[in-house]
Steps between C-alpha positions, in 0.01 A plus 500: 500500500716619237790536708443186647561329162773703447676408806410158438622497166823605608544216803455267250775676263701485787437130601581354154890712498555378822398148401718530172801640694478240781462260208808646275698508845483150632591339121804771478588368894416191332711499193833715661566218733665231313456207806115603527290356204166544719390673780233362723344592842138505635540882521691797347491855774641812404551749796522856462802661570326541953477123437111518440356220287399704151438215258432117579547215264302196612248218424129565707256191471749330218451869260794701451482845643662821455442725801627842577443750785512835620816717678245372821469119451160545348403305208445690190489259234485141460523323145465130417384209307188700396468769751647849533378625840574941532454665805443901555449766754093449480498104438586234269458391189536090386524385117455163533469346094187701407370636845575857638439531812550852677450483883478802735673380880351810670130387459531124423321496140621359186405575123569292209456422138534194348502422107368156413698378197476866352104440437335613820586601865465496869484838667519433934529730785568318837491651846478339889135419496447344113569525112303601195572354187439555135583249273376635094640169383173351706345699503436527899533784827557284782506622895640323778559562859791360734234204617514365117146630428415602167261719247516397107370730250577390144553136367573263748562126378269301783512105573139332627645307848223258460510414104887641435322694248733791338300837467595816353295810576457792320664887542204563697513246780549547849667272738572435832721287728607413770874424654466101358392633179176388526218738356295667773318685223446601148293660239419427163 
């Protein structure tokens, strides 16, 4: 784990010099030329020297994004308007804001953390079949399935259909639901 953080670390070391040199390089390209004030396009490619694409420039769903790749074509690291996406031998790993998400290819599950405005947190590990949640900030475990069914254990914030009454219930309820939401079951 240790070394995963390390290697981690030092994509994201990486990511931010290439960044700042790409940066530093298109105002010098920028600046040198005296009939260029401004350079435009939809997307900046540089090719390595086999004429593989290394690094990409470009707007994705109207966010700027930084992307580069491997000697292979493969996607190692993506950064953006609040994400920085780093890929590895064993899986990847997404900072996205305050979420870290780690995600293993080879057997389909994902683990993450969450901070909620530095006061509590939201620990989840995803694979093919469901998720499991842990939120402290609720505090609530939640379990769900690929067919949207759920298990609550914690607080869970509940609205009567009938009356639109609002309901909170305490650390030691139990709930459960369907696909639609709607409660098949529960206890206290």
């Amino acid at each position: 784990m240790t070394d995963s953080i390390e290697k981690l670390e030092k994509q994201i070391r990486q990511t931010r010099l290439i960044g700042a040199v790409l940066f530093v390089a298109l105002i010098v390209a920028a600046c040198e030329s005296r009939t260029i004030s401004v350079v435009e396009a939809q997307k900046f490619v540089l090719r390595d020297s086999s004429g593989k694409v290394r690094t990409e420039i470009a707007m994705d769903h109207d966010y700027p994004v930084i992307r580069l790749f491997d000697k292979n074509g493969k996607l190692m690291t993506l950064l953006g308007a609040g994400q920085l996406w780093v890929s590895g031998e064993k899986g990847n790993a997404t900072l996205l804001g305050d979420i870290l998400q780690i995600q293993d290819g080879t057997l389909g599950t994902t683990l993450g953390f969450n901070l909620l405005g530095g006061e509590g947190g939201r620990l989840w590990l995803s694979g093919k079949d469901g998720t499991i949640v842990i939120d402290s900030d609720t505090p609530v475990m939640e379990l769900s399935d690929t067919d949207g069914f759920r298990a609550d254990l914690g607080r869970n914030a509940l609205v009567t259909p009938k009356t639109g009454a609002n309901e909170t219930t305490s650390a030691a309820a139990l709930v459960l639901s369907n696909k639609k939401g709607q409660i098949l079951w529960r206890t206290p």
